[in-house]
C-alpha positions as a printed Julia matrix, in Angstrom:
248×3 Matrix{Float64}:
 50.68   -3.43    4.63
 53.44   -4.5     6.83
 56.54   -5.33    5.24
 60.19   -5.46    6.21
 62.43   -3.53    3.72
 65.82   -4.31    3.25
 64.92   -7.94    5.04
 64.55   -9.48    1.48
 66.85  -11.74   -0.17
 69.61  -10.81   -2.84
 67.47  -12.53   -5.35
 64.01  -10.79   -4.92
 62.84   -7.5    -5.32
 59.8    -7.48   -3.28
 59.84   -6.64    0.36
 59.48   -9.25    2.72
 55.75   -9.71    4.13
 55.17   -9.81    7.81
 52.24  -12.06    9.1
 49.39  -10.54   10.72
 47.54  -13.19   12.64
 44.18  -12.56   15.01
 42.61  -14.6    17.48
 39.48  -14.09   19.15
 38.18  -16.75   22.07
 34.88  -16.37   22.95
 33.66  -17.75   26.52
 31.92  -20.53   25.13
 35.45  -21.58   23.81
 34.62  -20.83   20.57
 37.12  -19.07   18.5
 38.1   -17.53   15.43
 41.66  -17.13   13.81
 42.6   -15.5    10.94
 46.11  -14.73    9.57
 47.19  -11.94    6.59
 50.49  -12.9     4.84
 52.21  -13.42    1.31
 49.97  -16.21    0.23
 51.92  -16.61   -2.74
 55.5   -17.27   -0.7
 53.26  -19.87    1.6
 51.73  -21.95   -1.37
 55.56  -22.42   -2.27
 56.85  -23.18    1.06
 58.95  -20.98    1.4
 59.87  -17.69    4.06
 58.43  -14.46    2.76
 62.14  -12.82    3.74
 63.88  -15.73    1.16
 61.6   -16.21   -1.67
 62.11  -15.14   -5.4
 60.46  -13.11   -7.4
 60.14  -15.36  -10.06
 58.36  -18.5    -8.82
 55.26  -16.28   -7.53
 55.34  -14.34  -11.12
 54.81  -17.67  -12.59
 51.78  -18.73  -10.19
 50.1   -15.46  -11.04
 50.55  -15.43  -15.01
 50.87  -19.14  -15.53
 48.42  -21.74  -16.16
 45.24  -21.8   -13.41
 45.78  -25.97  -12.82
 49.08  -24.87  -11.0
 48.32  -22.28   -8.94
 45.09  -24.15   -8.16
 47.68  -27.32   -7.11
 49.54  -25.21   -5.02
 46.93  -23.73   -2.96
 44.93  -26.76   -1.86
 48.36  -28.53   -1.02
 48.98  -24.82    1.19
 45.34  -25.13    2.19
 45.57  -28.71    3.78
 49.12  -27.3     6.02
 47.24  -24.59    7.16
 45.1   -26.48    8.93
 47.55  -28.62    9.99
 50.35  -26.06   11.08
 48.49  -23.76   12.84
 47.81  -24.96   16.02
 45.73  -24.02   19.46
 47.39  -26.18   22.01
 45.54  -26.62   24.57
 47.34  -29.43   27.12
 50.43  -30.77   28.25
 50.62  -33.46   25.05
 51.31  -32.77   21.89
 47.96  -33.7    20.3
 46.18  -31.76   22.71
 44.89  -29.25   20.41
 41.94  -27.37   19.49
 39.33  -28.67   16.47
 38.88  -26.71   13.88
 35.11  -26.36   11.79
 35.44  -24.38    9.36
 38.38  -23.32    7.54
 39.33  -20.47    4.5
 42.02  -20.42    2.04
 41.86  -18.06   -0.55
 41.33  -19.58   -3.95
 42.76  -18.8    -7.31
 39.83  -15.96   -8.24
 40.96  -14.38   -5.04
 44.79  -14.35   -6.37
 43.76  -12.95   -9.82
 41.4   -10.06   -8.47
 44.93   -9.04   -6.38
 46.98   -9.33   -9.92
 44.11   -7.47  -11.5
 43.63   -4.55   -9.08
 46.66   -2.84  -10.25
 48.03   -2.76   -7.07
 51.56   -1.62   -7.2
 54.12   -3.56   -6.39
 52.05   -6.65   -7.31
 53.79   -8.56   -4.79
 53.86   -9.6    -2.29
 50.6   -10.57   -2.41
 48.7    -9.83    0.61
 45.27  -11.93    1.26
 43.3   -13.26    4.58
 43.15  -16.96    5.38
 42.11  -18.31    8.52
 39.98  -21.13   10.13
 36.81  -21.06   13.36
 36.75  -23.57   16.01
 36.25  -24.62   19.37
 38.19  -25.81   22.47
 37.51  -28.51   25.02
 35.21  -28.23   27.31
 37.35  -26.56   30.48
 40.39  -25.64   28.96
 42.5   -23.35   30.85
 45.31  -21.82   28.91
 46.12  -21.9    25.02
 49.51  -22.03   23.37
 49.49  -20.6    19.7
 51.54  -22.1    17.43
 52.5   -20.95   13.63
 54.94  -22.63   11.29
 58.27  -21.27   10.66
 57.67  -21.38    6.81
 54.59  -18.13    7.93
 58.16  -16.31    9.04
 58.22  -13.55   11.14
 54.25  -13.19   12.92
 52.63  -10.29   14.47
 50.23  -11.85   16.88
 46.79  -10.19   19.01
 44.96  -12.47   20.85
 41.41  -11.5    22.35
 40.33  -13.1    25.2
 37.11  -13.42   27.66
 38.31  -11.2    31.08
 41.73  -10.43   30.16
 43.5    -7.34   28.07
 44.47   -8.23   24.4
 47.82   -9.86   24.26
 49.91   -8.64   21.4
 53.23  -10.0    20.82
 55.8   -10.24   17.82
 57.24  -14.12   17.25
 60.1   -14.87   15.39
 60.06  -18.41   12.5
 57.85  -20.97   14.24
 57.8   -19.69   17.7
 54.96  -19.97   20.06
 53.19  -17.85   22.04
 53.31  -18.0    25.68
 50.52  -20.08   27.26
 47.65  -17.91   27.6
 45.34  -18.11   30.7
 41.52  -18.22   29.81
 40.58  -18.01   33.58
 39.06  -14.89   33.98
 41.07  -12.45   36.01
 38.58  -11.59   39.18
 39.99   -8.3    41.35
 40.23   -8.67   44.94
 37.53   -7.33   47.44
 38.08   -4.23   48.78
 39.47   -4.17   52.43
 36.2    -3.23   55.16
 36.29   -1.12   57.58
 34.96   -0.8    61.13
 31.06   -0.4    60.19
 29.87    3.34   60.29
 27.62    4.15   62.83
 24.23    5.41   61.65
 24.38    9.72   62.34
 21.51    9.82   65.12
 24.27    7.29   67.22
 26.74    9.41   66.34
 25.02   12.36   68.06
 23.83   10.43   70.62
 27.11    8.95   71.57
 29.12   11.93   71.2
 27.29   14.99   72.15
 27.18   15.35   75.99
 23.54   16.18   77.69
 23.02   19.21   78.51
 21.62   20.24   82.07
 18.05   21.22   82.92
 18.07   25.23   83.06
 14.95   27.25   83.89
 13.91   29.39   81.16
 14.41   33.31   81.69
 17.17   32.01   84.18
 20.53   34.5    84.18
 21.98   30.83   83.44
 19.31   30.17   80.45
 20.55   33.3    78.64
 24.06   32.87   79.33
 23.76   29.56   78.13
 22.13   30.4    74.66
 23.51   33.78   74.41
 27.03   33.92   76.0
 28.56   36.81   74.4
 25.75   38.78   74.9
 26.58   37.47   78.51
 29.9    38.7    78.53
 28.9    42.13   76.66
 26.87   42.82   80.02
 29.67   42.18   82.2
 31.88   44.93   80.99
 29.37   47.38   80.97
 28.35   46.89   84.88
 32.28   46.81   85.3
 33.03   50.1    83.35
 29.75   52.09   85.7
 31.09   50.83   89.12
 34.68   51.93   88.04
 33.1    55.56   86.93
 30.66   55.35   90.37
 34.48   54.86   92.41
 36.5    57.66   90.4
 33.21   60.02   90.73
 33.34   59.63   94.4
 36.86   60.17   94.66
 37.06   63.11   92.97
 34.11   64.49   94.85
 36.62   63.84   98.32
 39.37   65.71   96.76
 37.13   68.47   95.73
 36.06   68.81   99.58
């Protein structure tokens, strides 16, 4: 339950209710809103932060013709005072099919459940609908009488917006153009690998097989290995033969 202590008035008790209100818009434009408050503080008209103790205590022990008065007229503003706008003029709004207000059983069972405090008490209202066809953005709209309003809207390609709106103010306007990302930058096409090799790797020269060329080529350390050996024999042929001069 989300409540506000210390944000009630001198005269009541109870802590002051804050709204929780849901909105889901499908991509057919159909959508479904639902909204968790005191229902007992809206049926009197008045802000869950300012109303008494004593008026809703009477609605939940007194007789059922009352509370049963007050809910239909709270009923009937619901519809009315919740609002999808969805142009630039003020009747632009969305139409609503089917709507839910909780009725007096639905009271009682919350008086009867023992839940403790009794109040305020807590309970789901809400209404489905659909938008025109090719609306773009929606501004949501709750009366100030709802007081403070936690709102999450769900919408088709977008994150959920969640945002917390003071007595009767509305939401931003929503965009209901799906957000499309941006194509990733090409570049220069890769060649396929045999082009690579073929463009890059030189050709090699015709060489005779068994050629001194052919194994240097394929074998050049073994090349080089060969090398110093011939060099290291002449120099020990030239130091042999001078030290055979000196000898004589």
């Amino acid at each position: 339950m989300l409540t506000l202590f210390g944000a009630s008035a001198p005269c009541s008790a109870h802590p002051a209710s804050v709204a929780d209100a849901r909105v889901v818009i499908e991509p057919d434009g159909y959508f479904r809103l639902t909204v968790t408050c005191d229902i007992l503080a809206y049926a009197l008209n008045e802000l869950p932060a300012r109303v008494a103790d004593a008026p809703m205590n009477e609605l939940l022990d007194g007789p059922l013709e009352v509370l049963q008065q007050r809910l239909d007229d709270a009923r009937e503003r619901f519809g009315r005072d919740i609002t999808l706008g969805t142009g630039p003029q003020p009747t632009d709004h969305a139409t609503i099919d089917a709507l839910h207000f909780p009725a007096p059983k639905e009271v009682y069972r919350w008086r009867d459940s023992g839940t403790i405090p009794r109040l305020p008490v807590r309970l789901e209202a809400g209404y489905t609908g659909h938008l025109p066809p090719g609306t773009r953005s929606v501004v949501i709209k709750f009366p100030e009488v709802l007081g403070f309003t936690m709102l999450t809207v769900e919408r088709p390609g977008a994150e959920p917006y969640c945002a917390p709106l003071e007595d009767g103010q509305p939401s931003e306007a929503l965009s209901l153009v799906p957000q499309t990302k941006a194509p990733a930058a090409k570049g220069p096409p890769i060649p396929p690998p045999s082009a690579v090799s073929v463009a890059t790797t030189p050709q090699a020269a015709a060489v005779p097989v068994g050629s001194t060329a052919a194994v240097a080529a394929v074998h050049p350390w073994r090349s080089l290995a060969v090398s110093l050996i011939v060099a290291m024999l002449a120099l020990t042929i030239v130091f042999w033969r001078i030290r055979r001069r000196s000898a004589a």
